[in-house]
C-alpha positions as CSV (number, residue, x, y, z in Angstrom):
1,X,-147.7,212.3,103.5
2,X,-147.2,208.7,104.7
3,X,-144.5,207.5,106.4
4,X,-143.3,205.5,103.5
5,X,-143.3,208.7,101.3
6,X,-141.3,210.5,104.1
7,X,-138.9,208.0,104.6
8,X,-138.1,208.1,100.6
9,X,-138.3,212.0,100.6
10,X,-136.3,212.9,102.8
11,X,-133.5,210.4,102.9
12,X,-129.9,211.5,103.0
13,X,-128.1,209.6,100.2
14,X,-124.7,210.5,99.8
15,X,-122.5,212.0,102.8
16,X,-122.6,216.2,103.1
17,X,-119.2,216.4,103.4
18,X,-117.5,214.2,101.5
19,X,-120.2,212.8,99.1
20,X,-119.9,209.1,99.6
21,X,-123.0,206.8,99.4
22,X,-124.2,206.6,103.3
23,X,-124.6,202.9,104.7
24,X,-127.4,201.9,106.7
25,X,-127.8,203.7,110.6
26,X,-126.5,202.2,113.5
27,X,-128.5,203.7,115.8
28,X,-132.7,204.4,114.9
29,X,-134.6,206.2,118.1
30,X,-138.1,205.8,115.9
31,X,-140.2,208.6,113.9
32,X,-140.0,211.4,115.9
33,X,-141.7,215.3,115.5
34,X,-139.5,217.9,115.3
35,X,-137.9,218.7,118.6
36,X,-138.5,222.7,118.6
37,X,-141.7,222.7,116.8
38,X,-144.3,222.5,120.5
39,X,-147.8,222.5,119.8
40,X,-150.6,224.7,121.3
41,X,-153.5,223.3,123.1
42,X,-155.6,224.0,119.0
43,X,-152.5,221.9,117.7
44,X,-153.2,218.9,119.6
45,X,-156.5,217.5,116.9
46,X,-153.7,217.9,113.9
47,X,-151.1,214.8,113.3
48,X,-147.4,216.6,113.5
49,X,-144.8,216.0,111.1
50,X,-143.0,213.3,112.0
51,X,-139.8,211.8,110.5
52,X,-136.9,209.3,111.3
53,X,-134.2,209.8,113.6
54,X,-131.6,207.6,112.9
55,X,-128.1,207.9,113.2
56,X,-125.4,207.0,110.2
57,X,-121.6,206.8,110.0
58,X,-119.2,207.6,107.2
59,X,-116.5,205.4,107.4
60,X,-114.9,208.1,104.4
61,X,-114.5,211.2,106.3
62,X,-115.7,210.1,109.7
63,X,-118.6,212.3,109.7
64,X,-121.8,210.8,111.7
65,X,-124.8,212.4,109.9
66,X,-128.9,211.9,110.2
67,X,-129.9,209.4,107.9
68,X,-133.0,211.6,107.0
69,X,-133.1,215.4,105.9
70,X,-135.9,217.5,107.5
71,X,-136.7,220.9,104.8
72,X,-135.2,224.0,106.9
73,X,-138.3,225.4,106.6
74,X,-140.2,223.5,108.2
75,X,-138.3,223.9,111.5
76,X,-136.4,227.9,111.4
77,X,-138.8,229.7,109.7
78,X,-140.6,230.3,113.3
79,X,-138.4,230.1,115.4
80,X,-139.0,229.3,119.5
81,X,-135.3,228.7,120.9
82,X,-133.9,232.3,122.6
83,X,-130.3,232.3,123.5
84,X,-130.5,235.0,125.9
85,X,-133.0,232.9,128.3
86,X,-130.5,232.1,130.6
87,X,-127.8,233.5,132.5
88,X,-125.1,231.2,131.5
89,X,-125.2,231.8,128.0
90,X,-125.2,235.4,128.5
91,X,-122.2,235.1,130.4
92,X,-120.8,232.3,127.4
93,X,-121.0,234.7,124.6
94,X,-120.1,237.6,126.4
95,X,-116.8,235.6,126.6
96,X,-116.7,234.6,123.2
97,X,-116.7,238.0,121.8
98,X,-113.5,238.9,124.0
99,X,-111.9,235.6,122.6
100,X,-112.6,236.5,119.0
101,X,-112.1,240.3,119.3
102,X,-108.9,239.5,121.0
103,X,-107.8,237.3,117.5
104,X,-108.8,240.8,115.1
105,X,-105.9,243.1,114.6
106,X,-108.2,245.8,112.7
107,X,-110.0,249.0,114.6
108,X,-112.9,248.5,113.4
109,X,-113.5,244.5,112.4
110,X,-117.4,243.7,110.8
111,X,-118.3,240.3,112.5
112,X,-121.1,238.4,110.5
113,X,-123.1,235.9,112.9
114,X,-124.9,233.1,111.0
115,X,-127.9,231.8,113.3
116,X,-127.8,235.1,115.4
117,X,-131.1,234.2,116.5
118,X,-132.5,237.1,119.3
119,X,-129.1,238.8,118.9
120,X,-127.3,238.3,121.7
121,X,-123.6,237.7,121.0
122,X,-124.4,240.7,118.0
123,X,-124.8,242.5,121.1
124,X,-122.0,241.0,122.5
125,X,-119.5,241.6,119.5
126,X,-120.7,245.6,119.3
127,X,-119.8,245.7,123.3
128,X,-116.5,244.7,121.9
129,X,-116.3,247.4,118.9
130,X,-117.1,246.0,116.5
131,X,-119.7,246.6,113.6
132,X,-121.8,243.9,113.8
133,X,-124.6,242.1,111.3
134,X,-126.6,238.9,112.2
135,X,-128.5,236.4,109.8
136,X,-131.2,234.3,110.9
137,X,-134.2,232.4,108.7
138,X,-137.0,233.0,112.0
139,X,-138.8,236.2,111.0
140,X,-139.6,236.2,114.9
141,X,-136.6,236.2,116.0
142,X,-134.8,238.7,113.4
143,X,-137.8,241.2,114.2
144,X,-137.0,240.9,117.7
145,X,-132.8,241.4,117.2
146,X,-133.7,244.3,114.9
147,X,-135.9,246.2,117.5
148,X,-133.0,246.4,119.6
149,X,-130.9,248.1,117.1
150,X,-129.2,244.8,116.4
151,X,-128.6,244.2,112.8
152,X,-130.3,241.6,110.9
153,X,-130.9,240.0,107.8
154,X,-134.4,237.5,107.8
155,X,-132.6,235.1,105.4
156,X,-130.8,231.7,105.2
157,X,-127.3,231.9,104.6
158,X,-126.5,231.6,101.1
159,X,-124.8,233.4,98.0
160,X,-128.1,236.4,98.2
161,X,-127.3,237.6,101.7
162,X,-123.7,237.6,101.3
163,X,-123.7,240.1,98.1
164,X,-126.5,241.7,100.5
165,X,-123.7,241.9,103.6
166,X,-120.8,242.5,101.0
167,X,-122.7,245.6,99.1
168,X,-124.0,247.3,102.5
169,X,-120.9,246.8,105.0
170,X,-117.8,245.0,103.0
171,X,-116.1,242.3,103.7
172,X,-116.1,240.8,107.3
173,X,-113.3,239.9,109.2
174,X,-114.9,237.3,111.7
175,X,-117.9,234.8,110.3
176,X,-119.5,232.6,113.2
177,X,-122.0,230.1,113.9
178,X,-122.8,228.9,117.0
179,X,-124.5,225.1,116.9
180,X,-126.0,226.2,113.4
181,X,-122.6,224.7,111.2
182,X,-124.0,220.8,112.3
183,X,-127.7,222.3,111.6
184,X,-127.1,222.7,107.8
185,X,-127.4,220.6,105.0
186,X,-125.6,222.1,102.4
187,X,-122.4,222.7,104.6
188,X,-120.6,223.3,101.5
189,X,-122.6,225.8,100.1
190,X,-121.6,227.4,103.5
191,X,-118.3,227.3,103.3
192,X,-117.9,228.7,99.7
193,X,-120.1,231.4,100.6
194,X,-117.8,232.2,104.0
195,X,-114.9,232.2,102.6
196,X,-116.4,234.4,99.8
197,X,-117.2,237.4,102.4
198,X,-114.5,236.7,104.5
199,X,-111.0,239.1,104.3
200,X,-107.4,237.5,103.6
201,X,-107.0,237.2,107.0
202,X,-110.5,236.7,108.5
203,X,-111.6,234.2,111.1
204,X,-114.3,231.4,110.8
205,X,-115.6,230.3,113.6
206,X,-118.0,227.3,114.7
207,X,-119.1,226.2,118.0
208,X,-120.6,222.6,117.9
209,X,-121.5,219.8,120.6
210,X,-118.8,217.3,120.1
211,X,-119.0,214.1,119.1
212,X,-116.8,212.8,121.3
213,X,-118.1,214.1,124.2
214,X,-121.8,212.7,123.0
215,X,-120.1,209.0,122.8
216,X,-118.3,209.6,126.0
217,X,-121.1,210.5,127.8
218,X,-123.6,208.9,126.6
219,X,-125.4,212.5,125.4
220,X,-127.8,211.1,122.8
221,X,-130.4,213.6,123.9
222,X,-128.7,215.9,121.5
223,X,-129.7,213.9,118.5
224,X,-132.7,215.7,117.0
225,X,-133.6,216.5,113.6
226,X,-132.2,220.1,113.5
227,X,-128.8,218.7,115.0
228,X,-127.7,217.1,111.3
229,X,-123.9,216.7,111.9
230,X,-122.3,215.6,115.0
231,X,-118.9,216.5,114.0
232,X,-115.6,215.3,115.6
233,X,-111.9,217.4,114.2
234,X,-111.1,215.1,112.0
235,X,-113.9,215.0,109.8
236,X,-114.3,218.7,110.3
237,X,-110.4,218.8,109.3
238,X,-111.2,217.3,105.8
239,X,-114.0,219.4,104.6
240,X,-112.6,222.8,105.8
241,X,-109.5,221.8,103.8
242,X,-111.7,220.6,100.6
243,X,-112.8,223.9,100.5
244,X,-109.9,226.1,101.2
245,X,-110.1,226.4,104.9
246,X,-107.2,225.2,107.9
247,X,-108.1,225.0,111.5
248,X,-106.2,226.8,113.5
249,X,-107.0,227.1,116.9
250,X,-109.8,224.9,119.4
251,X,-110.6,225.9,122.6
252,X,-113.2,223.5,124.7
253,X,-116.3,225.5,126.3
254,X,-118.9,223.9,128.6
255,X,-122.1,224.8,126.6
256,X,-124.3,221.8,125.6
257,X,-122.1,219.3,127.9
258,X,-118.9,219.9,126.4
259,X,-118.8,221.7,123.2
260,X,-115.6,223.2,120.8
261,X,-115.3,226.3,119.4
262,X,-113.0,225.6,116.1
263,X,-111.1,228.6,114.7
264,X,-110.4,228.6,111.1
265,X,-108.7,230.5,108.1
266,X,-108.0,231.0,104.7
267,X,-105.4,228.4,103.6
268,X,-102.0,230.7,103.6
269,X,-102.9,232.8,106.5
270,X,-100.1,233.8,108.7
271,X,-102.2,232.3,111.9
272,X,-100.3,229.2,112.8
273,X,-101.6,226.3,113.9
274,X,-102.1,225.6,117.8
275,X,-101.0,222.0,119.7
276,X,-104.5,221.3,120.3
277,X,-105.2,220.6,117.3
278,X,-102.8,217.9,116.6
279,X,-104.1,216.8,120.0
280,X,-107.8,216.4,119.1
281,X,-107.3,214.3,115.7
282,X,-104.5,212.2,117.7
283,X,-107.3,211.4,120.3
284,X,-109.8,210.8,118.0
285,X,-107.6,207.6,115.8
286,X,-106.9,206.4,119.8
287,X,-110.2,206.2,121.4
288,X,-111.9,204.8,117.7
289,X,-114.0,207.1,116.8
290,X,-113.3,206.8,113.5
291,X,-114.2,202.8,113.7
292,X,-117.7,201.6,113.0
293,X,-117.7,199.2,116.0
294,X,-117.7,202.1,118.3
295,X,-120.6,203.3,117.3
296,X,-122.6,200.0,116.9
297,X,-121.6,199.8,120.9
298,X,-122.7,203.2,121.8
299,X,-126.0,202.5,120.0
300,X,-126.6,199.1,122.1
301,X,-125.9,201.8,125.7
302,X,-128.6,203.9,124.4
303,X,-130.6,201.1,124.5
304,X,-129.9,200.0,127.9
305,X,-130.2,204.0,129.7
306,X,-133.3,204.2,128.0
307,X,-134.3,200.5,129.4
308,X,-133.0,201.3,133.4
309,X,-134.8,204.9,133.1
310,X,-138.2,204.0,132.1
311,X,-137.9,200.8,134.8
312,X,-137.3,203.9,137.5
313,X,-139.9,205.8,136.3
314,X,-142.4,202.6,136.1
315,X,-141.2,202.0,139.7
316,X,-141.8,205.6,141.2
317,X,-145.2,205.5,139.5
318,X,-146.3,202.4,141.2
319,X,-145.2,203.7,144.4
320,X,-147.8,206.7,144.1
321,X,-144.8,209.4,143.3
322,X,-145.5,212.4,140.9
323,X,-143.3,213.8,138.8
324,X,-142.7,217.1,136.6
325,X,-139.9,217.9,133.7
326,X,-137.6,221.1,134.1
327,X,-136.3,223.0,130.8
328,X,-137.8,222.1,127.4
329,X,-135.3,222.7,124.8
330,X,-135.6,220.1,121.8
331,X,-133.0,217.2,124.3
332,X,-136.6,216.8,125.9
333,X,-138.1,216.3,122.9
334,X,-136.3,213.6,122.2
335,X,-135.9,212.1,125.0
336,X,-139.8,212.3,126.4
337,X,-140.2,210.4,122.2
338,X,-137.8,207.9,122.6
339,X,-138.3,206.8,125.9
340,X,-142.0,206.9,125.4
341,X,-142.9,209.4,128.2
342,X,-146.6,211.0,128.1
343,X,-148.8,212.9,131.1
344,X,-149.0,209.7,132.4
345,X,-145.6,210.2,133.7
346,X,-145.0,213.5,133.9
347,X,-147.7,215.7,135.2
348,X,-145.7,219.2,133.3
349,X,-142.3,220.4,132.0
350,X,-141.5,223.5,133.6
351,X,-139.7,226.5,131.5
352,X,-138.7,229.6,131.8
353,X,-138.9,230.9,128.4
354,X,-142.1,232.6,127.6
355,X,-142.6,231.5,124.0
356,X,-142.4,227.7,125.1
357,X,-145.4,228.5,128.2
358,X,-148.6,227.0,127.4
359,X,-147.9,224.7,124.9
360,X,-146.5,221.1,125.2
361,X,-143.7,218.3,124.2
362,X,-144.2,217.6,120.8
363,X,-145.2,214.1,120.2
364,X,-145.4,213.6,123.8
365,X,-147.7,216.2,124.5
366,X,-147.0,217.1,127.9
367,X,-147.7,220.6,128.9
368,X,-145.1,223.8,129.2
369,X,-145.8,225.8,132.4
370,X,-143.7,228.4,133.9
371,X,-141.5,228.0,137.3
372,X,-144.4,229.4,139.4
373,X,-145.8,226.5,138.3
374,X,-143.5,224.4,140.4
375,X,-143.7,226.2,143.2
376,X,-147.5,226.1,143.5
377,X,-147.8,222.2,142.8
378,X,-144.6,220.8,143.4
379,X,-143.9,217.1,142.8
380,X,-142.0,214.6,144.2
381,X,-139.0,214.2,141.4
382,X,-137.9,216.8,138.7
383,X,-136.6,215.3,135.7
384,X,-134.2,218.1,134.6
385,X,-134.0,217.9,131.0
386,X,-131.8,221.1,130.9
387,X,-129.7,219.0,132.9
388,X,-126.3,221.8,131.0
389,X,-127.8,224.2,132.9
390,X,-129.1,221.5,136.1
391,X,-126.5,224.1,138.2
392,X,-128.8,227.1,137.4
393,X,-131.6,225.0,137.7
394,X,-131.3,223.5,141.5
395,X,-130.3,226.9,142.8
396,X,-133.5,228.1,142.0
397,X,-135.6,225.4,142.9
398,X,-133.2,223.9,145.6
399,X,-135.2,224.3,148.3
400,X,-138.0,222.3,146.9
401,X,-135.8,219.6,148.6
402,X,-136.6,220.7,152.1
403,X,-140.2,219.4,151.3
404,X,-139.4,216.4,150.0
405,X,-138.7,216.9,146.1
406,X,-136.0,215.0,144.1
407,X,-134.1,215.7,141.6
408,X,-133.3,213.5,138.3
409,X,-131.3,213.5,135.0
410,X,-132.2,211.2,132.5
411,X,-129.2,210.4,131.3
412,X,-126.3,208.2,132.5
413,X,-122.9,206.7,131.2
414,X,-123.6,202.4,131.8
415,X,-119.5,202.6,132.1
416,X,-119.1,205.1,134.6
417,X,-122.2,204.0,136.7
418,X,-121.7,202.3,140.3
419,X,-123.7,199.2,140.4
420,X,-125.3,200.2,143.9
421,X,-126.2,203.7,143.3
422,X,-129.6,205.3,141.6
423,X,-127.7,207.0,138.3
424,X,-130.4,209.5,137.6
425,X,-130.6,210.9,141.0
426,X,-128.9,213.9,141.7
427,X,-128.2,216.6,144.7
428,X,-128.6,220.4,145.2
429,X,-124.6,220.2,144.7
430,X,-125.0,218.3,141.9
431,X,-121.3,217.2,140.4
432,X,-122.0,215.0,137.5
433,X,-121.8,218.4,135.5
């Protein structure tokens, strides 16, 4: 398919939450391939899919949306993202099983988990009491959930596997999805269908990346094309409430840089709602978010990190330096695509997920190795892509500084940045995060 075709295929038309015609993007980081999608070495003679990753606002609802619609298919149906990799989110979704058991008054609750991927807060939730039944599209990943005893249904989310749940264990009580509610197209399709299996009194709950946080920070490497919403409360607040929801709680969680976890109910439930959320749409009218201009001026900082990093790396390379990646989850994606990085730069990505080793970057084409990797051919910078998890990271690999090695993020906020000081390189201590 050519570009052109793509570009006319797949274009989102009309906003997904509150159907008004979408304007044109204010931010376009190119045709990119799709982030979790890594070839293998036999890949490398085929062109990948490729598609634009742009970035539009609606000035409606506030929602900021992909201008272009990627078929689910093509990017869940194999699936190489596994939550439990890491130590800190085993820790994170332990946690959020106490704070959502701790919201169920019944003995014996059934939490639903919509793109439960390898099972692990299932597993946290049963560790909690409670009966548990995931859903997740990646054949892979539901084989793997169920082989653990972890109940799971290899579907999408839709009307078919909600009779499924509601004929083999009733109505649930608790219905989350963790960084899968901004994945989805049809979000309203979602929401009629949640509130279908959900009791009186049930809690929905979402975890997201939030869009403040990514204009804040300057976080763009979230942008990819499974990442299709990146929702702030108020435009969350207006479709929950189009479709017969109320948010009730929020509680902020470091995951992904600064993330929410959004509590919501039936309209009517006796739940009332908290401060915080008051607080959030407040802070939202104050700092603009909901104002064009604001994100015309983010786009033109994206434009200037991307500008300062690839000058360092330019520089570095001239001086005879090498340098590696750390972590390959899809933020490396798109940033090796958008900044234009190749093995010319980086010599490998290191990662510790098994599924990942031995294939490379899409688009980029770098190779995935594992840690021992590192160890055996150290270079003289790391560019930690995982840079949520850079803490993790640098005490494994810490001592890599006694001999020399470096360590680099590459990202940086142009407002918070001293005008003396390298923004990219961080410490064994590292406290940007």
């Amino acid at each position: 398919m050519s570009e052109i075709a793509k570009e006319l295929k797949y274009k989102k038309l009309v906003c997904r939450y509150c159907d008004t015609p979408l304007p044109v993007p204010f931010l376009e980081l190119g045709s990119m391939p799709l982030a979790n999608n890594l070839p293998r070495n036999e890949d490398l003679k085929t062109p990948e899919f490729a598609c634009p990753l742009s970035l539009v606002f609606c000035e409606k609802c506030g929602l900021v949306q992909l201008s272009h619609v990627v078929p689910p298919e093509l990017m869940f149906s194999h699936y190489l993202y596994v939550s439990s990799t890491t130590k800190t989110f085993q820790e994170h979704f332990a946690d959020y099983a106490r704070d959502v058991r701790g919201r169920i008054q019944s003995e014996s609750p059934l939490a639903v988990d919509i793109g439960s991927n390898d099972g692990l807060l299932l597993a946290c939730y049963q560790r909690e009491g409670m009966r548990i039944c995931g859903v997740d599209p990646a054949k892979n990943l539901a084989d793997e959930a169920n082989r653990k005893g972890l109940t799971t249904l290899n579907h999408f989310f839709n009307a078919a596997s909600v009779e499924q749940i509601l004929k083999d264990f009733g109505p649930a009580s608790v219905v989350s999805g963790n960084n899968v509610f901004a994945h989805i197209d049809d979000i309203q399709s979602v929401l009629k269908n949640v509130k279908r299996l959900l009791t009186p009194d049930g809690i929905f709950v979402i975890e997201f990346p939030y869009l403040g946080t990514m204009l804040d920070e300057m976080l763009f490497d979230m942008i990819y094309h499974e990442h299709l919403s990146y929702i702030g409360i108020t435009a969350l607040k207006f479709v929950a409430e189009r479709f017969g929801f109320e948010i009730f709680d929020i509680r902020e969680v470091a995951s992904h840089g600064g993330s929410l976890r959004v509590f919501m109910q039936k309209k009517g439930a006796a739940r009332p709602a908290a401060e915080i959320v008051g607080r959030y749409l407040a802070q939202e009218q104050k700092q603009k978010h909901l104002v064009f201009e604001t994100h015309q001026a983010f786009a033109g900082r994206v434009l200037r990190v991307k500008e300062e990093f690839m000058t360092l790396v330019r520089k570095l390379k001239a001086e005879g330096k090498t340098l590696s990646g750390y972590g390959a989850p899809a933020k490396a994606s798109t940033l090796c695509n958008f900044y234009g990085l190749t093995p010319e730069h980086l010599d490998y990505v290191v990662d510790d997920n098994p599924l990942k080793q031995g294939r490379f970057i899409p688009g980029a084409h770098i190779p995935v190795v594992p840690s021992a990797h590192l160890a055996a051919h150290p270079t003289d910078y790391v560019v930690i892509f995982a840079w949520n998890f850079a803490r993790e990271i640098i005490k494994k690999i810490g001592s890599l500084e006694d001999r020399g090695t470096r360590f680099l993020v590459p990202l940086f906020n142009p407002a918070k940045a001293t005008p003396s000081a390298n923004p990219f390189l961080i410490h064994s201590e590292p406290v940007r995060f």
